[in-house]
N, C-alpha and C positions, 0 to 999 in steps of 0.2 A: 188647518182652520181657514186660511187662504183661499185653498181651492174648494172648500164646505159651502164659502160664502159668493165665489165664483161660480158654483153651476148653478147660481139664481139668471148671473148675468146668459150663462150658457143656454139656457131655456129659453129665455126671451126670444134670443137670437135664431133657436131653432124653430118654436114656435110658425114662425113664418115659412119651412118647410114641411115639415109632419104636425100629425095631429096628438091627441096624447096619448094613446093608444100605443100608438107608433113608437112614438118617445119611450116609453117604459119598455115596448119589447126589445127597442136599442141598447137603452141604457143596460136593464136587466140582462141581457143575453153577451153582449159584449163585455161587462162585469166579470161575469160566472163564467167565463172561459179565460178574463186574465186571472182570476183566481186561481184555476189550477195551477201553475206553475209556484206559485205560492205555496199553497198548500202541503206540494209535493216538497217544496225547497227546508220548509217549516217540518215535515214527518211527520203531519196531524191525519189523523187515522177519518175515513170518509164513514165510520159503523156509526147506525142508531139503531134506537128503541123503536116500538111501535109510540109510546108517551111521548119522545121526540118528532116523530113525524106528524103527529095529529097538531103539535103545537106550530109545528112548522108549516102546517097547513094553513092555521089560521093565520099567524104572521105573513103569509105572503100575498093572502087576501087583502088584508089591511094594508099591508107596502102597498098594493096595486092602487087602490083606493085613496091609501095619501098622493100616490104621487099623480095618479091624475087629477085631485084638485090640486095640487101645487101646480101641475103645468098649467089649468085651465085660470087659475089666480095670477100666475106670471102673463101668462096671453092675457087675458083683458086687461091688467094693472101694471104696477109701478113693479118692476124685480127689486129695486132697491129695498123699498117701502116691504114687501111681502118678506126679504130675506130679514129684514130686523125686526118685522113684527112677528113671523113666525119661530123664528130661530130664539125670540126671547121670552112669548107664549108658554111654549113647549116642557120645557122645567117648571112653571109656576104652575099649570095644568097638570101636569105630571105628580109635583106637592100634593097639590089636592086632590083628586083621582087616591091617592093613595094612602093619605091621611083620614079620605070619608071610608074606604075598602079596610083600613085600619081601626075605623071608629075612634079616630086617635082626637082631642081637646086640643084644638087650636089657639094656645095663649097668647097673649099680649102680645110680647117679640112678633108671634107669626102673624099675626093678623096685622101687627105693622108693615109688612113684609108684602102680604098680599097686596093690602091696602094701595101701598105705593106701586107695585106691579098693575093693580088695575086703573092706578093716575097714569100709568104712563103707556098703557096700551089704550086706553080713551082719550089721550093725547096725541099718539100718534095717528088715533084716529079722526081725529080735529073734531069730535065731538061736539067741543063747545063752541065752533061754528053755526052747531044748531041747523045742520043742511041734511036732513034725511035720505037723499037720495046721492051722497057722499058717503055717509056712516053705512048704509045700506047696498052701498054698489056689490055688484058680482064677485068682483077682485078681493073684496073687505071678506064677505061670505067665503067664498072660496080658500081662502087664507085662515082666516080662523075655524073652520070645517078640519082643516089639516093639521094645523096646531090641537087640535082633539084627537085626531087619528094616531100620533107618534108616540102620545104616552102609553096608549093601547098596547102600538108596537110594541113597547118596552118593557109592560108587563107582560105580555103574552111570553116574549121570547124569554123574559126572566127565567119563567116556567122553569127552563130548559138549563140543567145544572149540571151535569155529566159530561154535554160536548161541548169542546171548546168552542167560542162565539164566533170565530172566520168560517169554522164547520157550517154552524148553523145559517151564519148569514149567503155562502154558498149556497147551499138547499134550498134558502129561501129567493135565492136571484133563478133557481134551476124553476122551481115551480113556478113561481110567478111569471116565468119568461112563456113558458108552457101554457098558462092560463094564459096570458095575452095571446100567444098564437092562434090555439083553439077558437077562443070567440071574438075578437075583436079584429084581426088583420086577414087580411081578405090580400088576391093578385093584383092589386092596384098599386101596390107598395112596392115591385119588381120596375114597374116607368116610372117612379120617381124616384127610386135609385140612382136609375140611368141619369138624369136631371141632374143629380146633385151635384155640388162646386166644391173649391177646395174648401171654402168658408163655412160651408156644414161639416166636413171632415175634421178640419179645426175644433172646434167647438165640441163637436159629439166626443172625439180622443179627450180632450179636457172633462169634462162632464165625465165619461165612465173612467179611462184607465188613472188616471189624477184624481178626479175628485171622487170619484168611489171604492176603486180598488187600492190605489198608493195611499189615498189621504186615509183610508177605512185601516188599512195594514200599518199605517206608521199609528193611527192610533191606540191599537189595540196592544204596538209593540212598545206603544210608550207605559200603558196602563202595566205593562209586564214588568218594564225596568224602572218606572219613577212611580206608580203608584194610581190608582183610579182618582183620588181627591185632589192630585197635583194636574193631574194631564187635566182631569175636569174643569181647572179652573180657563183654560185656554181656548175654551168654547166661547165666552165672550168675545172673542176677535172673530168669530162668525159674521155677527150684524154691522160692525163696524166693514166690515171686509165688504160684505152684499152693498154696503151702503155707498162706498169707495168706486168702488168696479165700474157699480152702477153708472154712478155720475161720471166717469173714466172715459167708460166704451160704449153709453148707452144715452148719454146727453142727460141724464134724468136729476134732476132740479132736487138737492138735499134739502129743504125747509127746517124751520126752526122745531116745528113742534116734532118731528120725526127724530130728530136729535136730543129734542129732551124728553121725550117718551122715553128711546133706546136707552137713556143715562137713566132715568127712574127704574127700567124695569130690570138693567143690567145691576143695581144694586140690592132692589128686592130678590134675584137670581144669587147673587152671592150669601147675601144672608139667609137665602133657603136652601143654598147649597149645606152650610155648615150645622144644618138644624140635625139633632139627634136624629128624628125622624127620617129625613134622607138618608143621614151616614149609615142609618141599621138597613135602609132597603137596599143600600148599594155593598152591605158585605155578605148581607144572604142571598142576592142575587146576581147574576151575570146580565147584563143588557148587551141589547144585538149593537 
């Protein structure tokens, strides 16, 4: 969860050498090559369906899509601010996404629930400053465009109930690394190679082999041995972590209302974690 809430700080920092493009065919491609060894250490069999690949298709489209607006919401904005408001979006978006897909009656409790998720993401967006061109900046848009994109991710890859989830999210680092090749990265990217310092080296290892491959493999080996609704609860040290770092190695100014946003929404997050509703989509489904 650490290093979840860390590759916000990581972006930031790279930001200032590539562009996002660039960023995703790093991350992506350096990803899906410490994978294999994983894979192979774990015995998990590399076969799919044609229904798996079609979903894994769309899954890597949408990866690509999120994570270029998350690097473009990190580059104009606060990484702090983006990793708490994002990381605590994402589950209440995801509720609903799947309670309207569900046609499912939003009672009392939940709409308590939301309620206060959406006091404390209009909070953290200092709203009630009443400054439009705050509420409305690039970074805000760009952040919450992505927090839309992940639940997408989630049901998409749900789909997919046969291969195991490191399979799948393998496949989907291979294509996606592929799509970014294809159309977005051009020979310009070979001299600014040459360029780079130990300081992007740093941060890009942090970013893929820690914060995607290690942190992605101990999570999945935790949902193995303690459970999907125990290891789920430890995703709240996400925002806190983005929030930390940030102000750590990035100078960036924690504010009151970012704090009690992140505390609203991180309780409306709990209390929709344990809604029947989630616990049934989280035992019929596998999420990437």
């Amino acid at each position: 969860m650490v290093f979840w809430g860390a590759s916000w700080v990581n972006v930031k920092v790279l930001s200032s050498y590539i562009n996002e493009y660039e960023l995703v065919f790093f991350r992506m491609g350096i990803s899906l090559l410490s994978m294999i060894p994983i894979l192979y250490f774990m015995k998990l069999s590399y076969k799919i369906d044609f229904r798996t690949l079609f979903f894994i298709i769309l899954s890597s489209i949408v990866l690509v899509l999120y994570s270029i607006f998350f690097f473009l919401g990190v580059e104009h904005g606060n990484a702090g601010f983006g990793g708490a408001l994002v990381t605590t979006l994402i589950p209440i978006n995801t509720f609903i996404i799947i309670a309207l897909l569900n046609k499912k009656t939003i009672s009392l409790k939940h709409s308590f629930a939301l309620i206060l998720g959406g006091f404390g993401v209009l909070t953290m967006l200092n709203v009630w400053a009443f400054n439009p061109s705050e509420i409305f900046s690039k970074d805000n848009i760009y952040f919450i465009i992505a927090s839309l994109l992940w639940p997408v991710l989630t049901i998409l890859s749900s789909k997919v109930t046969k291969v195991n989830p490191l399979v799948v999210t393998f496949y989907v680092y291979v294509i996606s690394t592929i799509f970014i090749y294809i159309f977005y990265i051009d020979s310009s990217l070979e001299a600014k190679i040459a360029s780079f310092d130990l300081y992007f080296y740093l941060n890009m290892f942090v970013i893929t082999i820690l914060s995607t491959t290690f942190a992605t493999s101990v999570y999945f080996v935790g949902i193995q041995k303690l459970g999907a609704n125990e290891v789920s609860s430890f995703i709240f040290l996400v925002p806190s972590s983005a929030l930390i770092l940030s102000a750590l190695f990035l100078g960036e100014e924690i504010t009151f209302n970012v704090v009690l946003g992140t505390i609203c929404t991180i309780t409306a997050i709990y209390i929709l974690n344990n809604l029947s509703i989630f616990r049934l989509f989280k035992k019929k489904n596998k999420s990437l």
